[in-house]
Structure formats: C-alpha cells, structure tokens
C-alpha positions in Angstrom: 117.5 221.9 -9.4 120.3 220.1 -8.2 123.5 222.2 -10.2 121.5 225.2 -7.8 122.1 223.3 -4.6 125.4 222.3 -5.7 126.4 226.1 -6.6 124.5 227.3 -3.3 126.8 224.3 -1.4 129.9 225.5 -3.4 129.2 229.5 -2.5 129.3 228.3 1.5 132.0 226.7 1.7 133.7 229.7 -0.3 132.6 231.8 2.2 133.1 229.8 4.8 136.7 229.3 4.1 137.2 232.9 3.3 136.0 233.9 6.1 138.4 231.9 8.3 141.4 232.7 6.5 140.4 236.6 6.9 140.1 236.3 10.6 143.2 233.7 11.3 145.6 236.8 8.8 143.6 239.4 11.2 145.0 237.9 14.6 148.0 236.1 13.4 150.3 238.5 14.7 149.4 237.9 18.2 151.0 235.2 20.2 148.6 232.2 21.2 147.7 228.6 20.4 148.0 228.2 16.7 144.4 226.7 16.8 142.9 229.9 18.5 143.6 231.9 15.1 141.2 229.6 12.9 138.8 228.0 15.2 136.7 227.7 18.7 137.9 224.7 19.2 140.5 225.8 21.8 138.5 227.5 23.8 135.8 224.9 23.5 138.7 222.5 24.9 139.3 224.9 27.8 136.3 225.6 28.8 135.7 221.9 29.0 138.6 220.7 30.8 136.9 222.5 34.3 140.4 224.2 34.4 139.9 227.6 32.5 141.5 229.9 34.9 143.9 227.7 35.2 144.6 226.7 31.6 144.2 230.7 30.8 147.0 231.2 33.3 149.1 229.4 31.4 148.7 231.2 28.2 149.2 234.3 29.9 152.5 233.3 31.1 153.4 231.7 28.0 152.2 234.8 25.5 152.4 237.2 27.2 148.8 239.2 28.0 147.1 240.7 25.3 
C-alpha cells in the first residue's frame, strides 16, 4: 500500500513540475517579471497590493504591451 502512494506522490510532482517547465518555455519569450513565467504568485502579489492598475501600468511601460 504505501510504495502505491509513494509512486502516486512521485507521478504528481512529475507532472506538476513538467507542467511548469512546459508553460514558463511557452511564454519565456515575452518580456515580464521573471516570476510571471512559472507561477501566480505575481499576480497574486498585485492584486493584493490594492494597486493593480497601477502596478500593471508599470509593467506596460517597462515591457512593453503584449
């Protein structure tokens, strides 16, 4: 029982990581955060901050829109 929830575990995070890698190779081409390729984090942090137009503002002016 527990070498199948230690190969089901395993298979997740193989998936999980591939999948991240996959879509941070898909979009690292366009200018941005470094953060914004791999994770939500970033836009989490944005969102947050009660400055999102704001903070959005900036990384148009700094990248260049999309």
């Amino acid at each position: 029982m527990l070498p199948a929830i230690a190969v089901a575990i395993g298979a997740l995070v193989i998936f999980v990581l591939a999948r991240t890698c996959r879509q941070y190779y898909a979009l690292k081409e366009f200018g941005g955060p470094w953060s914004s390729g791999f994770s939500r984090l970033w836009l989490l942090w944005a969102n947050g901050c009660g400055r999102m137009n704001l903070v959005f503002t900036q990384v148009n002016d700094k990248y260049g829109k999309l």
